[in-house]
Rosetta silent file (secondary structure, phi, psi, omega in degrees, C-alpha in Angstrom):
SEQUENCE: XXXXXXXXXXXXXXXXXXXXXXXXXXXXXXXXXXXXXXXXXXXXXXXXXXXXXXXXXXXXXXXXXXXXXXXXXXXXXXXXXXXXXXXXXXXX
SCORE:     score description
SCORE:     0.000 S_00000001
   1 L     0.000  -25.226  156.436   -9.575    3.276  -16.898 S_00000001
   2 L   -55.209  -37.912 -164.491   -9.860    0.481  -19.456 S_00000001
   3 L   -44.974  122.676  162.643   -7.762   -1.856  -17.828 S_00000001
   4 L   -56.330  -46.131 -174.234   -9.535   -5.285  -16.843 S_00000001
   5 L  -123.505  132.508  173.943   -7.031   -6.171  -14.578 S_00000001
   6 E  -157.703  133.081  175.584   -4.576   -3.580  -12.232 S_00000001
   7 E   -96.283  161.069 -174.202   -1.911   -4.482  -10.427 S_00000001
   8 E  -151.378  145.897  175.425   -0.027   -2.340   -7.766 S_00000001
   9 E  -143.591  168.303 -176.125    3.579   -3.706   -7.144 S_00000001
  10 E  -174.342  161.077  134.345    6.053   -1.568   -4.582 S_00000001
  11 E  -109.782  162.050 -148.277    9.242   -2.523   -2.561 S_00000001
  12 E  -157.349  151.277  155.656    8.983   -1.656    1.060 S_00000001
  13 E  -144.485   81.942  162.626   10.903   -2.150    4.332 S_00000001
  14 E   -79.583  138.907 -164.343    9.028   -1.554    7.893 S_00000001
  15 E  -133.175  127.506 -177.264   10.599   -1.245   11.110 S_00000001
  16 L  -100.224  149.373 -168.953    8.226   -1.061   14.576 S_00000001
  17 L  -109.253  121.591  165.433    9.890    0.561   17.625 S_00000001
  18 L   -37.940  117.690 -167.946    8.887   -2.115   20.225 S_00000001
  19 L    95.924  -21.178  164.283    6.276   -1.886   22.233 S_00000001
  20 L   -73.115  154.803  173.056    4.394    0.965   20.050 S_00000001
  21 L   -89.701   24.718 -175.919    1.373    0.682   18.308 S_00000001
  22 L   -70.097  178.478 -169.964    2.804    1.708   15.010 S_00000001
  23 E   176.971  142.344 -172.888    1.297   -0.186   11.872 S_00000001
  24 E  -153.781  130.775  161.050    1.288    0.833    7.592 S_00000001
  25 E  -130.064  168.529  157.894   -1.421   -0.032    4.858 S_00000001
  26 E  -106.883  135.906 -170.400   -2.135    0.744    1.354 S_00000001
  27 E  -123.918  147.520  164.365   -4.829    2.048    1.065 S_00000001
  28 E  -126.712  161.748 -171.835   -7.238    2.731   -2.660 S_00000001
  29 L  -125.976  134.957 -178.658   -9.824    5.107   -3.414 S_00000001
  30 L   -85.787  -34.288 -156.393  -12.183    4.195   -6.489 S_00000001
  31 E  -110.216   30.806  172.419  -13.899    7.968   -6.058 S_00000001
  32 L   100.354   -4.667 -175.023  -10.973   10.644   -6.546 S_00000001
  33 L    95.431   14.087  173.323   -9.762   10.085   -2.944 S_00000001
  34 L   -64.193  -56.767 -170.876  -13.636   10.811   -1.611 S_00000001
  35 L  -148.462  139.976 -174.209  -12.932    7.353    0.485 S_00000001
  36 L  -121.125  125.538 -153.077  -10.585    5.083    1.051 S_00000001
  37 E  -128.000  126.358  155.949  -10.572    1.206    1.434 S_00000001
  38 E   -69.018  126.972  152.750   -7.713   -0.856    2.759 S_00000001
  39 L   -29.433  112.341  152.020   -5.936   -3.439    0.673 S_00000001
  40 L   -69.624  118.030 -138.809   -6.235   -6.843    1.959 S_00000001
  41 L    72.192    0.608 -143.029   -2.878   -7.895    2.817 S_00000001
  42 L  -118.516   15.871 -176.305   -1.423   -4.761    2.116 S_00000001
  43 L  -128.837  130.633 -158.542   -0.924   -3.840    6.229 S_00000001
  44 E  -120.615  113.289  173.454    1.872   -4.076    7.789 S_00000001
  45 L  -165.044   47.268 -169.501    3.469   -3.887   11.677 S_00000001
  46 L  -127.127  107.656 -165.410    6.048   -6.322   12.005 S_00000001
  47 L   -57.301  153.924 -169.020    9.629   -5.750   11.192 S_00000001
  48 L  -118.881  171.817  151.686   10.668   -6.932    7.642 S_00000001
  49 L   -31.589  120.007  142.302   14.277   -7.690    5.776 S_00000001
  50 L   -63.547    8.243  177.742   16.179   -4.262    5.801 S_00000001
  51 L  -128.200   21.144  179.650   17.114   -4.822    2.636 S_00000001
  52 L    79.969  129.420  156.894   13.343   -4.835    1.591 S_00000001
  53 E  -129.508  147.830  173.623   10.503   -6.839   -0.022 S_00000001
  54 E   -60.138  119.921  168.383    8.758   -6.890   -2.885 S_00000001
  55 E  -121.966  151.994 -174.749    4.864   -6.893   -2.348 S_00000001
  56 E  -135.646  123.539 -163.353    2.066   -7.527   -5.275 S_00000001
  57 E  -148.692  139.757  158.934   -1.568   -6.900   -5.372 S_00000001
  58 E   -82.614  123.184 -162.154   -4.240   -7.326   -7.756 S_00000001
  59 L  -123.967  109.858  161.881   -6.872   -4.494   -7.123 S_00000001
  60 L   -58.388  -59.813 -171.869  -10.381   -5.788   -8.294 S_00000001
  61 L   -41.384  -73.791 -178.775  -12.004   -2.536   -7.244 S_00000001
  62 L   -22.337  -69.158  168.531   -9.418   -0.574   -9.692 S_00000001
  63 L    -2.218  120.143  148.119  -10.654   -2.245  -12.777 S_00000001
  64 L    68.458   18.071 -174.934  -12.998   -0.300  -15.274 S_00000001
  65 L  -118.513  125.200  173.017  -12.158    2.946  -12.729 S_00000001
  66 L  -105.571   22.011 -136.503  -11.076    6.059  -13.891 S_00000001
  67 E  -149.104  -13.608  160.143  -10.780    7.982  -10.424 S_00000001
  68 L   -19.610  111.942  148.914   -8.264    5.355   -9.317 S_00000001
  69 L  -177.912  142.193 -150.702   -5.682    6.399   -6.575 S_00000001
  70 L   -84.719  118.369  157.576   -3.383    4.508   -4.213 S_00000001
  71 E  -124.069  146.642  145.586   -2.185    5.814   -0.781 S_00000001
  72 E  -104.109  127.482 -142.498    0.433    4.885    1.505 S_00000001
  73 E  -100.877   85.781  158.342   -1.059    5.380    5.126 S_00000001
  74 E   -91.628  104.065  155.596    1.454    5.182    8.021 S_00000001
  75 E   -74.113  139.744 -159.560    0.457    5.284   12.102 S_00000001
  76 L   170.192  155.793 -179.580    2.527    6.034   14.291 S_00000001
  77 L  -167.751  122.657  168.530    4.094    8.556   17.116 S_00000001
  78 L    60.761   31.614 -169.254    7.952    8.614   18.036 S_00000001
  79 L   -99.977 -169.747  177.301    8.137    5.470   16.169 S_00000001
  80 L   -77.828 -125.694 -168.014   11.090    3.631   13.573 S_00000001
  81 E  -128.432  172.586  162.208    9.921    3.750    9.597 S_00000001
  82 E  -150.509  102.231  178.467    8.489    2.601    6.524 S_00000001
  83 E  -100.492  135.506 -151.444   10.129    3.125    3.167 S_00000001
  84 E  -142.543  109.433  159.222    7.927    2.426   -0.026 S_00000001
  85 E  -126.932  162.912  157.298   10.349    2.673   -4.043 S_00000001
  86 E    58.974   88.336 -146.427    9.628    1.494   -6.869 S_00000001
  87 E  -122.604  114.290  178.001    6.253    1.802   -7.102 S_00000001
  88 E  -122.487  121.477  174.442    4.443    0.600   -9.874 S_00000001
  89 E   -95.883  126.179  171.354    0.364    0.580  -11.109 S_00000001
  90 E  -113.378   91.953 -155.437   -0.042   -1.843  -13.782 S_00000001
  91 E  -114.980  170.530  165.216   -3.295   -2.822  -16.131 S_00000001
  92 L  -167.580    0.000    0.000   -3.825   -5.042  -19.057 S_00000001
């Protein structure tokens, strides 16, 4: 809750079954999970690398927050996946 600066880092690999309206964000909540605000850039609903990428976000909001918390929010019905490791929150 000190933190100046907070980073969110993850690796991820999503795969859309063609023709569906599937689609994954990150999403953060400032207030305990009261509301939730999408990352910008952080949405995703285009197949990636199967062998994953690395994504990196600064979260301005986060800063100075002690109530801080991160979800990952996948739509979808009968659709492929999204796999999210190595998940890291970072401040300094």
């Amino acid at each position: 809750s000190g933190a100046s600066t907070v980073d969110l880092s993850f690796i991820h690999m999503f795969q859309e079954f063609a023709g569906e309206s599937d689609y994954a964000e990150v999403e953060v909540s400032t207030n305990g999970g009261t509301t939730w605000t999408p990352i910008s850039g952080a949405n995703y609903d285009a197949d990636m690398n199967v062998a994953g990428e690395t994504a990196n976000f600064t979260i301005p909001a986060a800063a100075g927050s002690s109530q801080v918390q991160f979800r990952f929010h996948y739509f979808g019905d009968n659709d492929w996946c999204w796999f999210v490791d190595t998940v890291a929150v970072t401040g300094s």
